[in-house]
Phi, psi and omega in degrees: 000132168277173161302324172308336223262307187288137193234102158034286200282300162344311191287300219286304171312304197277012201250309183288330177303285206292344158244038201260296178121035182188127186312321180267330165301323178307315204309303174294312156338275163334307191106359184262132159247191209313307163330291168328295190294348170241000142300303178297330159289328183284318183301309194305305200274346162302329233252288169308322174083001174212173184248140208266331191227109175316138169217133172205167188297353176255338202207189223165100218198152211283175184240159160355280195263011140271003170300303172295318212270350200273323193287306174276358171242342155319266185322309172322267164344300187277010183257309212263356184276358228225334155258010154229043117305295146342288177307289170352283197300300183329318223249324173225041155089357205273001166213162202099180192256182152234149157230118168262153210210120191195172240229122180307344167301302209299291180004302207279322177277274212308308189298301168309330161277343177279310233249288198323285179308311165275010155292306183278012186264332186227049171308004167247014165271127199245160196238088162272098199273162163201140197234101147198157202328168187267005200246358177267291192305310171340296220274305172314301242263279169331319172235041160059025167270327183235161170265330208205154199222163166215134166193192207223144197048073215274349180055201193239056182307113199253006185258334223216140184234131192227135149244151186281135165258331172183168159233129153241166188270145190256164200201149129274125172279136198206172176280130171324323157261029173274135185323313153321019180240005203265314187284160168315297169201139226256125138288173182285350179251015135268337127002262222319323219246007182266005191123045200256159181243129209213167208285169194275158178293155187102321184301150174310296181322314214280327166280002145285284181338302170322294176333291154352252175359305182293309225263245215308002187065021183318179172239241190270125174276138169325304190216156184216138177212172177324282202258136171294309205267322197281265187350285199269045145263269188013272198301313174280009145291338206064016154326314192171188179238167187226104160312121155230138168277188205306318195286352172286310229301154139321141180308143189293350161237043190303166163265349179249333170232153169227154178246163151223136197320104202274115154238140184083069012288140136282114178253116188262125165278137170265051170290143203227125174283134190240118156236160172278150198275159201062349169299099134303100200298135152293158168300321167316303157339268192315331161310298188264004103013254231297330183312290271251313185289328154350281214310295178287345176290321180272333156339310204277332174289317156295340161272003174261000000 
């Protein structure tokens, strides 16, 4: 007899008969009636060539070699509901991973709130962020190591496909009891000359700035790091102040730093969700896709 030969709903039937102990309880179980379901045990052992089940007028009861045949088909059965269960969950997002890949401003602002809201919508989807350069993010999204990137110039990359998510504003960030804080809003040459401490070169921020820089002959900045979060410990040390966008900035009622608006030039950031062109997105992926666009969608809206 082959495998081919077995058929499902049969297995499913002669599985439920022996722990219901009776055809009409399997039957209601199933959804089936009875007849059926003792069509489908009698085929299964024709089928199979032995009898699985003693039947006499009082009782019911497993046969020898359905005794053996029953524990394995018990597993059989519960293994394959369980991946395609699995297939399920999959399929309609309630499980699986993701890896994003974005530019530590976004990490630090946007992505915890966008993760908060798709958590509680997915809790059994995990989530792996990674916070590094934008020129790290191109190369993962390409080789296929992250499903989704946020960065900022996304260039005409012919492999990598973008939607614009928001623009933010570079603004200094500065201690509440900096002179400068007096004013409305700060130019870059007056910036320049309070001290500034600003992201390390390579980073997205620091080549928006640069434009700056380039336009205006700024001169050298004191000090530089990594991280958006390092810069501003920097600035509440009282080292200098700090250009950032908006998704950088301190809470507006921090106790200790406040910002002001940077004009002349005003320099604007663009940021963008990035996938590879042809990557099929898993259904989890593609979930949090569309959260992550929400996400920039209520940002543009409180700040517009």
């Amino acid at each position: 007899m082959l495998i081919d030969q077995l058929d499902l709903k049969q297995l499913r039937a002669f599985v439920r008969v022996v722990e219901t102990g009776s055809f009409s309880a399997a039957a209601r179980a199933l959804g089936m009636s009875q007849s059926a379901v003792s069509q489908a045990v009698r085929q299964l052992e024709e089928n199979l060539r032995v009898r699985l089940l003693d039947r006499t007028t009082r009782k019911l009861q497993l046969s020898k070699v359905g005794a053996e045949f029953m524990p394995g088909i018990q597993r059989l059965l519960a293994d394959l509901d369980r991946q395609l269960q699995d297939l399920r969950d999959l399929r309609e997002h309630r499980r699986g991973h993701v890896t994003v890949a974005c530019v530590p401003s976004v990490a630090l602002r946007l992505m915890p709130r966008v993760l908060a809201a798709f958590q509680r919508e997915h809790p059994m989807v995990a989530v792996t962020l990674k916070e590094i350069s934008r020129h790290q993010i191109f190369a993962a999204l390409r080789g296929g190591d992250v499903d989704l990137g946020i960065a900022n110039v996304p260039g005409d990359d012919p492999e990598l496909d973008a939607s614009r998510l928001l623009i933010d504003n570079f603004a200094l960030v500065m201690r509440r009891d900096h002179p400068l804080s007096a004013r409305a809003e700060v130019s870059w040459t007056e910036a320049s000359k309070a001290g500034l401490v600003v992201m390390a070169s390579g980073t997205g921020i620091r080549l928006e700035i640069e434009r700056g820089f380039a336009e205006l002959g700024h001169g050298t900045p004191i000090h530089e790091a990594e991280h958006p979060a390092t810069l501003l410990a920097l600035v509440e040390a009282g080292v200098g102040v700090a250009p950032l966008p908006s998704l950088a900035w301190p809470e507006a009622d921090h106790p200790v730093l406040t910002w002001r608006k940077l004009v002349e030039p005003v320099i604007e950031r663009e940021l963008y969700l990035i996938w590879r062109i042809g990557r099929d997105l898993s259904p989890a992926a593609r979930a949090l896709q569309r959260g992550i666009l929400a996400g920039a969608q209520a940002i543009r809206e409180r700040s517009g």
